[in-house]
MARSE-384570 format. One record per residue (C-alpha): residue in three letters; x, y, z. Coordinates in steps of 0.2 Angstrom, whole numbers, padded with zeros to 4 digits, always signed. Each point is the difference from the previous one (the first is absolute). Layout:
// MARSE-384570
ALAXYZ...
END
This chain:
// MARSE-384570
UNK-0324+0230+0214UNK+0010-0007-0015UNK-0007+0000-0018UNK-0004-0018-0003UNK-0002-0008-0017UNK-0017+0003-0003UNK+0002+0020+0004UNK+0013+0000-0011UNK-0007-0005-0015UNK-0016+0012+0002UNK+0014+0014+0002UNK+0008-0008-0017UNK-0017+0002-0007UNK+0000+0017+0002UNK+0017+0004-0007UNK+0015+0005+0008UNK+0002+0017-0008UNK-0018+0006+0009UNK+0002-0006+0016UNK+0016+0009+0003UNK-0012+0012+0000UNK-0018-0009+0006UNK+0008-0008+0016UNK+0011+0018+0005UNK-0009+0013-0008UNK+0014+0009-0007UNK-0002+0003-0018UNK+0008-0011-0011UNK-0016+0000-0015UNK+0002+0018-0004UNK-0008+0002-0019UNK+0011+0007-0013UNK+0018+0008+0000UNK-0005+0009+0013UNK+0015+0010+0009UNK-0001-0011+0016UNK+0002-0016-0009UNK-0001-0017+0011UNK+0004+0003+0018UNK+0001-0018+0008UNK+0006-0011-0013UNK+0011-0008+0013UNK-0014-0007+0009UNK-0009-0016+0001UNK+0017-0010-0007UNK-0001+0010-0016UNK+0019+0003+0005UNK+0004-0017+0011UNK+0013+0006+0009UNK-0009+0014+0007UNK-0015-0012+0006UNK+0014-0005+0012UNK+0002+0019+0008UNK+0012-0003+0015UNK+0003+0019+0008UNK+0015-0010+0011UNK+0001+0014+0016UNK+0003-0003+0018UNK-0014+0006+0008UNK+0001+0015+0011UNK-0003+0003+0020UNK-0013+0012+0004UNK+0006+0015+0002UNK-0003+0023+0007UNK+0010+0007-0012UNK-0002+0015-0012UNK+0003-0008-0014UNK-0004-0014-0014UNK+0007-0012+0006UNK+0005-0015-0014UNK+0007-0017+0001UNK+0021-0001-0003UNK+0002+0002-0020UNK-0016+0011-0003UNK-0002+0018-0003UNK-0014+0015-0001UNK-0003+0015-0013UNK-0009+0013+0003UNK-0010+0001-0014UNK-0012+0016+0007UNK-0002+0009+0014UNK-0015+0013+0003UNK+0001+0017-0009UNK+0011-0008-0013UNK-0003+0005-0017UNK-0009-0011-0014UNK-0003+0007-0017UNK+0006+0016-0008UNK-0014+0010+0004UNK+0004-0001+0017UNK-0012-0012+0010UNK+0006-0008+0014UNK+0001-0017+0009UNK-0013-0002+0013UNK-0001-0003+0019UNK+0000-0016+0011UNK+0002-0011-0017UNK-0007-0019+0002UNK-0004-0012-0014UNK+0011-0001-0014UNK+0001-0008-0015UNK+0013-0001-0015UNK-0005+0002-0018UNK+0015-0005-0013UNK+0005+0014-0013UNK+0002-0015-0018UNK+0000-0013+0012UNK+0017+0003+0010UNK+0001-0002+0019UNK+0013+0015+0004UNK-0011+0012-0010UNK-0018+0004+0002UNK-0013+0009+0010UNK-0006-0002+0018UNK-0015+0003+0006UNK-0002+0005+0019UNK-0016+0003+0011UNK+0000+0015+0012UNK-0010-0002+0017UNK-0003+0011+0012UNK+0009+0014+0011UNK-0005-0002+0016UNK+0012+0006+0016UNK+0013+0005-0015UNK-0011+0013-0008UNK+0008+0013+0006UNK+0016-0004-0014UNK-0014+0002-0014UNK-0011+0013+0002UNK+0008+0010+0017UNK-0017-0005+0011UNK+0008-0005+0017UNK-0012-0015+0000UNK+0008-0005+0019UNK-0009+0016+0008UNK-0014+0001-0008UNK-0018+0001+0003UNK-0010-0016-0006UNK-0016+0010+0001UNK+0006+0013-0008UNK+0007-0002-0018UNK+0009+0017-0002UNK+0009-0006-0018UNK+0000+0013-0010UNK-0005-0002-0020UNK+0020-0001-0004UNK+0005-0013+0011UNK-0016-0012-0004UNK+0007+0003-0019UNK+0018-0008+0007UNK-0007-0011+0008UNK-0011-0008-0011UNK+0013+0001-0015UNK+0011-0008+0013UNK-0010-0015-0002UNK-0006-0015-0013UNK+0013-0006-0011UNK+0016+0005-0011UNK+0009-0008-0017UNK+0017+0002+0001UNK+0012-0006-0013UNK+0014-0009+0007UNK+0016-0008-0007UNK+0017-0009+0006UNK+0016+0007-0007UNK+0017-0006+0010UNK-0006-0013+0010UNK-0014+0014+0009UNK-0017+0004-0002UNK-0006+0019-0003UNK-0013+0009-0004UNK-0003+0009-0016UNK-0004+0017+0005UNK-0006+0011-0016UNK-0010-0019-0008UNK-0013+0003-0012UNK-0010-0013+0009UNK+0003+0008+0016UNK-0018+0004+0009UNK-0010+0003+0014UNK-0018-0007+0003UNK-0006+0009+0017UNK-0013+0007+0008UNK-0001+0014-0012UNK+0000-0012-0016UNK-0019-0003-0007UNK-0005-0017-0002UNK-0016-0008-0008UNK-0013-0014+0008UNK-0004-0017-0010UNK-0012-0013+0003UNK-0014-0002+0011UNK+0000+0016+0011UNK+0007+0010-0012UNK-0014+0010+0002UNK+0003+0011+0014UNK+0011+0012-0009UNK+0008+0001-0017UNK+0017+0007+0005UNK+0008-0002+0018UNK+0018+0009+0005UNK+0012-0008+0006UNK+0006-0017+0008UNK+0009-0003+0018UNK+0002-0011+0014UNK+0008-0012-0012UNK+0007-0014+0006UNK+0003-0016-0007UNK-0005-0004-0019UNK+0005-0013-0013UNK+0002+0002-0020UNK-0011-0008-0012UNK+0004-0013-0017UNK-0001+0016-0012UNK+0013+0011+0010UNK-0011+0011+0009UNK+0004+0004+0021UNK-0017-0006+0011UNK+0004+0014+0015UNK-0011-0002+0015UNK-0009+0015+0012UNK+0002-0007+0018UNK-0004+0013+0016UNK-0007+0015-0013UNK-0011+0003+0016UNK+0014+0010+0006UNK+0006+0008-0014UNK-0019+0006-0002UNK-0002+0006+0015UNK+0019+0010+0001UNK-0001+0008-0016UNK-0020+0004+0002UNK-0009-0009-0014UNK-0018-0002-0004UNK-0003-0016-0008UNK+0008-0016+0009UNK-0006-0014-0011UNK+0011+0007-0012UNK+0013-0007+0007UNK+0003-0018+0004UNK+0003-0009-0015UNK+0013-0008-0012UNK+0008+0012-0011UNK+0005-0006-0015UNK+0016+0010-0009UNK+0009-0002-0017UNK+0016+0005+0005UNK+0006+0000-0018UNK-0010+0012-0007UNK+0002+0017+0012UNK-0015+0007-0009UNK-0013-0013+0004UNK-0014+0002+0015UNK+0002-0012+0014UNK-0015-0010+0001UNK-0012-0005+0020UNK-0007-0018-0006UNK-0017+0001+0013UNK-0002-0017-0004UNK+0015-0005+0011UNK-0010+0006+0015UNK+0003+0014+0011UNK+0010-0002+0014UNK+0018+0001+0010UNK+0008-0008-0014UNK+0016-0009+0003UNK+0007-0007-0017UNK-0006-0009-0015UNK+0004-0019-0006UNK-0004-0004-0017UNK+0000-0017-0008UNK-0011-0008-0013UNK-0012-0013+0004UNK+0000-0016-0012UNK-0016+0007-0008UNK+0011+0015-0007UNK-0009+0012+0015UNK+0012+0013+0007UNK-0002-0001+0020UNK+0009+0012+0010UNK+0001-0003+0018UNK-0002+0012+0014UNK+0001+0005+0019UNK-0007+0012+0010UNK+0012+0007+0015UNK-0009+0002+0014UNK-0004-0009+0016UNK-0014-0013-0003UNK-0001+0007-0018UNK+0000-0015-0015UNK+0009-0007-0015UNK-0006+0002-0019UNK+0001-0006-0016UNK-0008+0007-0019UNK-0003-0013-0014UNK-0001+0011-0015UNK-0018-0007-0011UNK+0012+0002-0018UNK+0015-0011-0003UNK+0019+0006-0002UNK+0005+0002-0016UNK+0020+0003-0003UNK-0004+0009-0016UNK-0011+0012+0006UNK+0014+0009+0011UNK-0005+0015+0010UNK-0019-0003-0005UNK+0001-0014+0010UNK-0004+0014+0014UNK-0017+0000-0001UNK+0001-0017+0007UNK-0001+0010+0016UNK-0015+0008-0005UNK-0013-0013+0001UNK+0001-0016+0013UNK-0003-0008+0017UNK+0008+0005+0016UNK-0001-0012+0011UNK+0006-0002+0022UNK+0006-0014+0008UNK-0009-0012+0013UNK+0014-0009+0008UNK-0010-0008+0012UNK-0011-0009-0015UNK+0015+0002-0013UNK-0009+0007-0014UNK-0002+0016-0010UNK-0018+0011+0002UNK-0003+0010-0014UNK-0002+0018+0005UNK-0014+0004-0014UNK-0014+0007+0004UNK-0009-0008-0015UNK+0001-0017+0007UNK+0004+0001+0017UNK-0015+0001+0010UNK+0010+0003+0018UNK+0003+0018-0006UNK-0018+0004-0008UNK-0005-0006+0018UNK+0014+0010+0009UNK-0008+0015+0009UNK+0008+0014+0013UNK-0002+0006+0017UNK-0015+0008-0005UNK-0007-0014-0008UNK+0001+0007-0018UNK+0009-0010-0015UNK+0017+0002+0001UNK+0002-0003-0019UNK-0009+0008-0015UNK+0012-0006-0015UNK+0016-0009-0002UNK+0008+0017-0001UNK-0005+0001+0021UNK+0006-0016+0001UNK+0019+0004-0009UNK-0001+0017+0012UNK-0002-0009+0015UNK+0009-0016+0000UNK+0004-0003+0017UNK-0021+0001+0004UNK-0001-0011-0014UNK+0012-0013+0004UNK-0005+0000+0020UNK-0019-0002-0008UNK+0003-0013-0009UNK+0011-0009+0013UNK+0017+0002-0005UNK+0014-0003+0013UNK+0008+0012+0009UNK+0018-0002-0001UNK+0016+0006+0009UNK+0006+0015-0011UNK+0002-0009-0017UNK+0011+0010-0008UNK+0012-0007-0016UNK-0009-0016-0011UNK+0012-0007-0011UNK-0001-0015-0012UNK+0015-0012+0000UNK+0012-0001-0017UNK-0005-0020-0001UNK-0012-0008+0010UNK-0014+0014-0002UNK-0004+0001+0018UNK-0003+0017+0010UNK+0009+0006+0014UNK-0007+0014+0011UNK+0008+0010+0012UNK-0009+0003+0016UNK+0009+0011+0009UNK-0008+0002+0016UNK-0016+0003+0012UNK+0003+0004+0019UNK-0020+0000+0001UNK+0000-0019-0002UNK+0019-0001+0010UNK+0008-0004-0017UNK+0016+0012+0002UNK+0011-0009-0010UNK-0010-0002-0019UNK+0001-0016-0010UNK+0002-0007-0018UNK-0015-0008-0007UNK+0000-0011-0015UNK-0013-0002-0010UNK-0004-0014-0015UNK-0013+0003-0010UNK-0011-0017-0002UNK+0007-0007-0019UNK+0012+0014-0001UNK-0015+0008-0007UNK+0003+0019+0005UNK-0016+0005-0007UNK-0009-0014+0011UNK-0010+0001+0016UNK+0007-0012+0011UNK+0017-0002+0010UNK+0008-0006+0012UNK+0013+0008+0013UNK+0017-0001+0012UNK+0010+0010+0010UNK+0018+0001-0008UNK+0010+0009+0013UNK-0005+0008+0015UNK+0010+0017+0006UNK+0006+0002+0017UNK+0017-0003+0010UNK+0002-0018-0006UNK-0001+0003-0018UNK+0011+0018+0002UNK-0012+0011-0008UNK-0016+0009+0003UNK-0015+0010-0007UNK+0003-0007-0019UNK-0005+0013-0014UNK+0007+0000-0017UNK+0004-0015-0011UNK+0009-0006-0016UNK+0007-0017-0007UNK+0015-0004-0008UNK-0001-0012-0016UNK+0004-0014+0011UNK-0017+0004+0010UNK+0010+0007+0016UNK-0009+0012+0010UNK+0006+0016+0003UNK-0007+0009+0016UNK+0000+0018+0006UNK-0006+0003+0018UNK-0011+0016+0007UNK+0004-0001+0018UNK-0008+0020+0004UNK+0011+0015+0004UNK-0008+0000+0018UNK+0003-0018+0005UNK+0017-0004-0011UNK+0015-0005+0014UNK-0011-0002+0015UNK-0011-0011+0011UNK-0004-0015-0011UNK+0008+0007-0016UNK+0017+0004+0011UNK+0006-0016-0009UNK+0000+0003-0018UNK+0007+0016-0001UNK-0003+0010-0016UNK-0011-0006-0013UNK+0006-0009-0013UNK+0002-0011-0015UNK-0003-0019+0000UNK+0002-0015-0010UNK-0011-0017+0003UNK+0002-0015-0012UNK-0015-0007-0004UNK+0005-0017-0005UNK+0013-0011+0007UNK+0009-0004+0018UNK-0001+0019+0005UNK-0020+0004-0008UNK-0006+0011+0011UNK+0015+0007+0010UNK+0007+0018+0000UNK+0014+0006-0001UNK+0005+0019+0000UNK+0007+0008-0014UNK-0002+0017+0004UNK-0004+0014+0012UNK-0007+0017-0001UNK+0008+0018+0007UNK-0010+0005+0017UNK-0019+0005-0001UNK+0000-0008-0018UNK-0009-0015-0010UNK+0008-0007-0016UNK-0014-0003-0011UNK-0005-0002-0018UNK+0013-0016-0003UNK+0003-0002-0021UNK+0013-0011-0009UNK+0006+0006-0016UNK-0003-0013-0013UNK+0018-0007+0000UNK-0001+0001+0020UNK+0016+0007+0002UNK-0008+0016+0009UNK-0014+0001+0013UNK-0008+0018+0003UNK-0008+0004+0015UNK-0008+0015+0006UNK+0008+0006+0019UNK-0018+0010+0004UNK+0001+0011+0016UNK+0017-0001+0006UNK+0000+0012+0019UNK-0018-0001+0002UNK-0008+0001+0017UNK+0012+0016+0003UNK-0005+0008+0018UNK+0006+0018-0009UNK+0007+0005-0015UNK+0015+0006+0006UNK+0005-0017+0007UNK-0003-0014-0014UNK+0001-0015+0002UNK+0010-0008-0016UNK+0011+0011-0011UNK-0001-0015-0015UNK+0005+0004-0014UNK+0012+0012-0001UNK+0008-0003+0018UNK+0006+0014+0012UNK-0011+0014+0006UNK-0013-0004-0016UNK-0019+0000+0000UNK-0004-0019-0003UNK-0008-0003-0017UNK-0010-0013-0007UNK+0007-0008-0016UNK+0002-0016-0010UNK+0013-0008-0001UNK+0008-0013-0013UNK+0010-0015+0008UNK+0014-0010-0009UNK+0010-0016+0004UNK-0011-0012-0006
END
């Protein structure tokens, strides 16, 4: 869909400067002389020649190999591996890294801080905390109380300051920004269901995220199930929510917004309705699981700079009807579908909107939500506003391949009720790629694709075709709209995830999470990435040039 005059001058009335942030949510409003400065001035035509962002690479076949392998005229850094050190105390990068997302230091793009997610462990425990996860009992959790501790500080997020110096990226190892929020770290509770404990430990299972307009890191808890079950924890509706951390102040407590719901979070989107309501969009990755999106009840306001948080406090969450396309308002005040909604044994199912922010998926199946194909990353495009959704797959409904949905809100009114819908680009063998996770645009509001083909089912029966997973970039305007072509692919076992420009777009980092996994035995891996020979593959991000 091309911006046509009349969307135009609506975006001119909101001002170029604020949608380099509204339409991408990368933070370009921050309040102040703050140390992060502007971090997208190039977007939205504030620098016309970058409008026209034109990566020029010949695409790459698919391909097995152990490696990163890059177009002719590109390059990789690696910027961090596991284990490596981060600050001068002594912390240290985390394990099966995802999401990331780079900060400016005095708004230069080959010096600032990186923010990355950390997942899970799974088969590649073992390299963590020493628990032979491959041999082990599932009915019986014999972890003892040292290697939960490894493991869950293993997990959630890390700051890292990173810089380029002759022509490389590297990581600054003794920086004073340089900091771990894990599953150790304690975090506090805002908005609606708040209630149900004044102080919670730690964060994991964090996937995706997204960063906000006052320079703050939104980091999401996917499959903490898992992790709860693993490391033997009490209280499961801890976890589950978006974390929200201030990654330039290493003092401050990382905040779980309740009001964002409770679910397997993939990311966040955030953009500014026309009314001057933040909405930030949302997906919940699971098979027939739905898609989100929060209108804040204040207004924005630029001046205001980190206070602007409570915005996240206090608002409406809303799910999708796709068959209808409108939003339903999960509020248990006004919606009487969930003061009717009972359980199996014929009690209420809600009490407050508290149980309704606990339990979303009951809440959004109550009210008559659609269940969807794993909708995993929502992002907003840089000039036309529409949202494009990654659904990456459902073998239940034979859909073994994903999609790209695109979504256009009625009026370009992201805080309204009402859209409409198409499919963008279908995965499978005659588009090249499959199972479509992670996304980002460019300034020219190219789509940047990573795929999640799984460990088990990469290079065989109907995956045999795509090989690794990788990167790939789809216009979404012109002769080629909608057609991929592969820019990268992954070392065995591995995704590339996490995809972030840095503001000049001359560097794209990517997290390479679980490189070797689906090992059969730990004496026989599967990928020795990075470092090459007889090493133990590692996950880390990595910094590609050539741009």
């Amino acid at each position: 869909m091309d911006v046509n005059r009349r969307q135009f001058l609506t975006y001119l009335g909101v001002g170029t400067a604020a949608l380099a942030s509204v339409a991408t949510g990368i933070p370009a409003l921050a309040a102040g002389n703050t140390l992060s400065g502007k971090t997208a001035d190039h977007l939205f035509g504030l620098d016309t020649k970058k409008h026209n962002f034109n990566p020029k690479f010949k695409e790459i076949h698919p391909t097995t190999k152990d490696d990163v392998v890059l177009p002719d005229g590109f390059k990789y850094d690696v910027v961090a591996s596991y284990g490596d050190k981060i600050n001068a105390a002594g912390d240290t990068f985390g394990f099966n890294n995802d999401f990331t997302c780079f900060l400016p230091i005095e708004g230069k793009s080959d010096h600032g801080l990186l923010w990355v997610n950390h997942e899970y462990l799974g088969e590649l425990e073992y390299y963590v905390n020493g628990y032979d996860y491959l041999n082990a009992d599932e009915d019986d959790n014999k972890r003892t109380p040292e290697q939960i501790k490894k493991y869950l500080y293993a997990l959630g997020g890390s700051v890292i300051e990173i810089k380029k110096e002759n022509g490389s990226w590297k990581l600054v190892s003794d920086s004073e920004y340089g900091r771990r929020v894990s599953g150790l770290t304690k975090h506090v509770l805002t908005g609606p269901a708040a209630s149900i404990a004044k102080e919670v430990t730690g964060t994991f299972a964090n996937c995706s995220g997204g960063v906000t307009m006052w320079n703050t890191i939104l980091s999401c808890e996917e499959n903490y199930m898992d992790v709860v079950g693993d490391c033997k924890l009490p209280e499961a509706e801890h976890y589950g929510w978006v974390v929200e951390v201030d990654p330039f102040d290493p003092k401050s407590t990382p905040k779980k917004h309740t009001a964002l719901g409770r679910f397997s979070h993939e990311n966040t989107a955030m953009v500014l309705a026309p009314s001057g309501q933040l909405v930030v969009y949302m997906g919940d990755d699971a098979k027939d699981q739905y898609v989100y999106k929060y209108v804040s009840k204040g207004k924005y306001d630029p001046k205001a700079g980190k206070n602007n948080s409570k915005l996240l406090e206090e608002g409406t969450l809303y799910v999708a009807n796709f068959g209808k396309g409108k939003w339903i308002a999960l509020d248990f005040a006004t919606n009487e579908a969930l003061k009717k909604a009972v359980n199996a044994d014929g009690k209420p199912m809600f009490a407050s909107q508290a149980d309704v922010l606990l339990n979303c998926r009951d809440a959004s199946k109550a009210v008559g939500a659609t269940p969807m194909d794993r909708p995993e990353d929502l992002e907003v495009h840089p000039i036309d506003g529409s949202v494009f959704i990654a659904l990456t797959n459902n073998d239940k409904h034979g859909n073994f391949y994903g999609q790209i949905v695109r979504l256009f809100e009625n009026d370009n009114n992201h805080a309204g009720l009402e859209f409409t819908f198409e499919i963008f680009a279908a995965g499978g063998p005659q588009s090249g790629f499959a199972a479509p996770d992670n996304m980002a645009f460019d300034s020219a509001g190219n789509l940047w694709v990573v795929t999640d083909i799984s460990s088990s089912s990469m290079n065989s029966g109907i995956y045999k075709s795509f090989g690794n997973n990788g990167v790939f970039f789809i216009p979404t305007t012109g002769n080629s709209k909608g057609e991929a072509a592969q820019f990268a692919s992954a070392p065995v076992g591995a995704e590339m995830t996490g995809p972030w420009f840095t503001p000049d777009e001359k560097t794209l980092f990517l997290a390479v999470q679980h490189p070797g996994e689906n090992l059969k035995s730990y004496d026989k891996p599967t990928s020795h990435w990075p470092k090459g020979g007889n090493a133990v593959a590692m996950p880390s991000v990595i910094a590609i040039t050539g741009f």
